[in-house]
C-alpha positions in Angstrom: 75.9 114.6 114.8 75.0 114.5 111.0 77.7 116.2 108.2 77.0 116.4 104.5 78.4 114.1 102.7 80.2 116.0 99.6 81.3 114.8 96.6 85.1 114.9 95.9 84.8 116.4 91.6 82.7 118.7 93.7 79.2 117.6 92.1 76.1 117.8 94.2 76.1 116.9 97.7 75.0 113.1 98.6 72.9 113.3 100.9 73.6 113.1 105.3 76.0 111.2 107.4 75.4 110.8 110.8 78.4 110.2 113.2 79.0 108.3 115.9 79.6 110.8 118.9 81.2 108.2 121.2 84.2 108.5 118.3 83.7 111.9 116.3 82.2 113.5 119.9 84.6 113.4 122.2 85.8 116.9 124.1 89.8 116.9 123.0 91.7 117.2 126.0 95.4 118.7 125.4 97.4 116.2 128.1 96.1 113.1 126.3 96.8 114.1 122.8 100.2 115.3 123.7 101.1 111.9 125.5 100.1 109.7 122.2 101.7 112.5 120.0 105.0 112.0 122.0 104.4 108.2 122.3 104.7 107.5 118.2 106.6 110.1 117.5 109.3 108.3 120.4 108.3 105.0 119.0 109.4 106.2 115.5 113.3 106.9 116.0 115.5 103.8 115.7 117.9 102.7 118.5 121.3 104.2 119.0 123.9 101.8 117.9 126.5 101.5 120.4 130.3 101.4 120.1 132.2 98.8 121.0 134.5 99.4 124.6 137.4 98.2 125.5 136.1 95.0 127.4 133.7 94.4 124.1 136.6 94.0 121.6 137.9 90.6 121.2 141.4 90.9 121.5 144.1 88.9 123.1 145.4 89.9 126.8 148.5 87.8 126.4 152.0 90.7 126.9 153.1 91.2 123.4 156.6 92.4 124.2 159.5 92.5 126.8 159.0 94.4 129.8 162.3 96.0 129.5 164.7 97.5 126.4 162.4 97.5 123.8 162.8 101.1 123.5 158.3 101.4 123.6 156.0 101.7 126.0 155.1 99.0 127.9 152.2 97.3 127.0 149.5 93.9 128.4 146.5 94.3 126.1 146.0 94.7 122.3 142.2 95.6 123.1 143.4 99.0 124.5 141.6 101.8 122.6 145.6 103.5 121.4 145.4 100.5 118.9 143.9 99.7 115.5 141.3 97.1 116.5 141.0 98.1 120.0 138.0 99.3 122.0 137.0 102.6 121.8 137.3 104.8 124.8 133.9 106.2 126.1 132.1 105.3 123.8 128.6 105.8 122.5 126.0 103.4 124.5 122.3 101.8 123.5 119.9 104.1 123.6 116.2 103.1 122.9 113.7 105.1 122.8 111.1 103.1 122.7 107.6 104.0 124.9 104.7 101.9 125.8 101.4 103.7 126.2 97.9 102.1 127.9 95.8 100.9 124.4 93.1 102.7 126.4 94.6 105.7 126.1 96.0 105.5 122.4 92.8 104.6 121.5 91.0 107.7 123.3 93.7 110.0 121.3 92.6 109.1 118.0 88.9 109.9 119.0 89.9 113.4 120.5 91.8 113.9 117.3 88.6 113.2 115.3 86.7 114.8 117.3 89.0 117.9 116.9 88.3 117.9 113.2 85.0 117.3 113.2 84.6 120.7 115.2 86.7 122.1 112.3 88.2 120.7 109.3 86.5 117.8 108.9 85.1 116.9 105.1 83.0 113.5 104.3 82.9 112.5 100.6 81.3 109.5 99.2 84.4 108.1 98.0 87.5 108.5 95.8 87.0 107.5 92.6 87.4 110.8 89.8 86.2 110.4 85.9 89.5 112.4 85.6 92.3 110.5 87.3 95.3 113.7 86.6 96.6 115.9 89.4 95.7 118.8 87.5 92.8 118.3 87.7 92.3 117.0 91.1 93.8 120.6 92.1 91.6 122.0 90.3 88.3 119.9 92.8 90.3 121.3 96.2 90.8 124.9 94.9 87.1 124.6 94.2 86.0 123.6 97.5 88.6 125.7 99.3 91.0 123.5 100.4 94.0 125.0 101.8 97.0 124.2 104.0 97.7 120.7 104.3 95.3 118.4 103.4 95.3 114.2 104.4 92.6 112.3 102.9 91.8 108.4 104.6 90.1 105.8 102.7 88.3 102.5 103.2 90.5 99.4 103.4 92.5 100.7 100.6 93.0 103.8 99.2 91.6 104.3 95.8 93.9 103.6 93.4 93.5 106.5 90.5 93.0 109.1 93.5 96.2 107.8 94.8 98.2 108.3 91.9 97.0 111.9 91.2 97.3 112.9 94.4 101.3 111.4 95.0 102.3 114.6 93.2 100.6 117.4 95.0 102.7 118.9 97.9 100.8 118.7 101.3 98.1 116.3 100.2 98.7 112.8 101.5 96.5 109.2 101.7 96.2 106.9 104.0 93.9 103.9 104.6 91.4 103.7 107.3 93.8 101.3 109.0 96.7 103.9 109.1 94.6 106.5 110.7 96.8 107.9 113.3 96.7 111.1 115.9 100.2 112.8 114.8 98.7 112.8 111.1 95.2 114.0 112.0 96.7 116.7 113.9 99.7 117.7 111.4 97.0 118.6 108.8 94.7 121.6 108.6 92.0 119.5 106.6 90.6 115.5 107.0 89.1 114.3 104.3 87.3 110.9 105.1 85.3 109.2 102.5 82.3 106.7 104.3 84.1 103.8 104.0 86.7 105.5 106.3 84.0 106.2 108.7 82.5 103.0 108.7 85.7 101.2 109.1 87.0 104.0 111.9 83.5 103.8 113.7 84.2 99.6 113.7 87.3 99.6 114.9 86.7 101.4 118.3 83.0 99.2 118.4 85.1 96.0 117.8 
């Protein structure tokens, strides 16, 4: 499938790309996207510290007072959760929420996410690089090509260092490199922007 490469200033159009349709292609399926959706999203929270319990405090055992006439309760273990220091009754446990998911599978999620943009909202520049490096004026390239919504932009190996800066200030655009791609991103925006060294690299990485 071939796509016109555009230019980013929004000069003349470069020429034709054509696209790999074993990676840009593929017929999104909903059950697969939601399952690596779910699988980074899960893989992003951080474990839930427990507390410690009674039997995790390290407290002596030993009877601290007389059985009888002391006038207070009677008591066998400073570790009980009534006292400073001791163990803390039902307490919070480890929680980890981390998933494993086939690579076969994560791998086939990123293509259906392409794939889903490059039915619709899918742009291929030549690359990043502006004469003008300010926000205000890359606004001014999006409004002109119609960019709306959220917008995420991949580059090559690294993301170009001028676009990055002009774009760090404009709500809803964000830039990733080619080795950050990822399906929850792709998805979350209404516009991909990939220049050809993101296609190239993206292309390799499923060929490798």
């Amino acid at each position: 499938m071939k796509v016109k490469v555009q230019k980013i200033d929004g000069g003349k159009a470069s020429g034709d790309l054509e696209l790999n349709k074993a990676v840009f292609g593929v017929e999104p399926r909903a059950d697969i996207l939601h399952r690596v959706v779910t699988w980074q999203l899960e893989n992003r929270r951080a474990t839930a510290r427990p507390t410690r319990e009674r039997s995790d405090v390290n407290r002596t055992g030993k009877k601290f007072g007389k059985q009888k006439g002391g006038g207070v309760a009677r008591h066998g273990d400073r570790a009980a959760p009534i006292f400073i220091g001791g163990g803390k009754a039902h307490g919070a446990r480890k929680r980890d929420f981390e998933q494993s998911l086939n690579k076969k599978i994560r791998a086939l999620g990123l293509k259906m996410a392409l794939s889903s943009k490059a039915k619709d909202g899918l742009v291929v520049v030549d690359s990043l690089k502006l004469k003008d490096a300010k926000t205000q004026a890359l606004k001014g390239h999006f409004d002109k090509h119609g960019f709306t919504g959220k917008i995420l932009v991949i580059d090559g190996e690294q993301v170009e260092d001028g676009f990055r800066k002009a774009a760090g200030n404009l709500p809803g655009v964000n830039v990733l490199p080619a080795q950050g791609a990822n399906v929850y991103d792709i998805l979350n925006h209404d516009t991909l922007i990939l220049t050809k060294d993101a296609v190239e690299k993206l292309e390799a990485r499923f060929n490798g």
